[in-house]
C-alpha positions in Angstrom: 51.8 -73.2 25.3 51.0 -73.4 28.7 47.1 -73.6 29.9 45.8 -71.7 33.1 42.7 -71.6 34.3 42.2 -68.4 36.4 39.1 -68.7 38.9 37.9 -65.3 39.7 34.5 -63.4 40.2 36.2 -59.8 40.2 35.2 -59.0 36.6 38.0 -56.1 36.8 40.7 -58.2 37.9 39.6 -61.5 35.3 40.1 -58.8 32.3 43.6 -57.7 34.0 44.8 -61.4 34.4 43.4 -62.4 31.3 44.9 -59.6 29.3 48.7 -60.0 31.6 48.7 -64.0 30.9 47.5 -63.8 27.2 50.0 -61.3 26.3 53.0 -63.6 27.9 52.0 -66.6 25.8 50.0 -68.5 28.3 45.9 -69.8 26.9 43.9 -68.3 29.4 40.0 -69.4 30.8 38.3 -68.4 33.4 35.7 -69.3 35.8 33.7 -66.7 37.9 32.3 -69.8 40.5 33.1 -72.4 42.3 31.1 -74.7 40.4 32.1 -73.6 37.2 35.7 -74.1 38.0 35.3 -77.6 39.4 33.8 -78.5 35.6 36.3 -76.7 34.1 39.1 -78.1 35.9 37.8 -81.9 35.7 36.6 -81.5 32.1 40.0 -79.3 30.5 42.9 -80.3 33.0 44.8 -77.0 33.0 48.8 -77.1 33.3 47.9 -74.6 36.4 45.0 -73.0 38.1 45.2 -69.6 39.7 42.5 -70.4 42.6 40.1 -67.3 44.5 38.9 -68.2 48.2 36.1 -66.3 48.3 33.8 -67.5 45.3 30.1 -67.2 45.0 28.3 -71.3 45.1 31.1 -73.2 46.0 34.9 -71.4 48.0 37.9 -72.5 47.0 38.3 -74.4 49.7 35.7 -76.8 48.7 37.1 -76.5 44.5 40.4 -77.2 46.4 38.7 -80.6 48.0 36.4 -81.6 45.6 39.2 -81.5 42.4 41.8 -83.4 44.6 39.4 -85.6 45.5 38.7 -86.8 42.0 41.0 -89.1 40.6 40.5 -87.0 36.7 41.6 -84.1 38.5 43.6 -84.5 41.0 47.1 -84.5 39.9 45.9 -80.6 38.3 48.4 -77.9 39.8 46.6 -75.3 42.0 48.2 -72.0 43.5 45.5 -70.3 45.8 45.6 -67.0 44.5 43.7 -64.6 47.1 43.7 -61.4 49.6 42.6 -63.9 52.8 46.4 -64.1 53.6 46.0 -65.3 57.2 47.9 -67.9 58.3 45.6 -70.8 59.1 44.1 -70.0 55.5 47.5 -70.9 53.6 47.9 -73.8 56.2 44.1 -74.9 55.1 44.6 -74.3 51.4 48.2 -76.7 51.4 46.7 -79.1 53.2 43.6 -79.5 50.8 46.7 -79.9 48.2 47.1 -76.0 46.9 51.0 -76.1 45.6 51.1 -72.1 46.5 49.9 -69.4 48.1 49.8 -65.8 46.4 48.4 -63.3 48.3 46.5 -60.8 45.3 47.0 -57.2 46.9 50.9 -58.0 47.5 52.0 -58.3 43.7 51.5 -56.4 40.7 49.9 -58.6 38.2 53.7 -58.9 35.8 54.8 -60.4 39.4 52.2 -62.6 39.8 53.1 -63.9 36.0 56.5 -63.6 37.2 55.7 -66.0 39.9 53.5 -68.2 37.5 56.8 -68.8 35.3 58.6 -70.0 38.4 56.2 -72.4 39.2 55.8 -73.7 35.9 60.0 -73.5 35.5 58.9 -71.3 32.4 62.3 -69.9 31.5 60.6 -66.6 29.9 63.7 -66.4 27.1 62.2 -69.4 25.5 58.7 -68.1 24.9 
């Protein structure tokens, strides 16, 4: 079973997520903050985070830098998953080591699972 940490502070959108991932298999945690994700990430080593931008206490920017930059956590797989879906934000976000770059409001969440299963090369008629 694959492990994904989703780092969120949309309460809504965490219960959707969580509900979406859990119910394709996947063991789910979350983290509404920066900070809390940076522990979580360095302490738990996810197969895959699903990283928000715009996070109270630290962005994900910085939880992009600050995990990459730490030899326990830097080989952890990060998709930035977020509604800034400007340019120089994906360009930003890949060169701080994201693998990905989902933009929220342009999937339904099965496509963002969908898209989860690709990256992960999670052939869904095995689960």
């Amino acid at each position: 079973m694959n492990n994904i940490l989703i780092v969120e502070d949309d309460k809504m959108l965490v219960e959707i997520y969580h509900k979406k991932f859990s119910s394709d298999g996947y063991q789910v945690d979350t983290a509404g903050s920066g900070v809390e994700a940076i522990k979580k990430i360095i302490k738990n080593k996810p197969d895959l985070v699903l990283l928000d931008l715009v996070m109270p206490e630290e962005d994900g920017f910085e939880v992009l830098r600050r995990v990459k930059n730490n030899a326990k956590s830097k080989d952890v797989r990060i998709i930035v998953f977020s509604n800034l879906s400007q340019e120089e934000d994906k360009e930003k976000a890949t060169a701080l080591g994201a693998e990905g770059f989902i933009t929220k409001s342009d999937f339904t969440p099965q496509e963002i699972v969908e898209k989860v299963h690709e990256i992960l090369k999670i052939d869904k008629s095995e689960n």
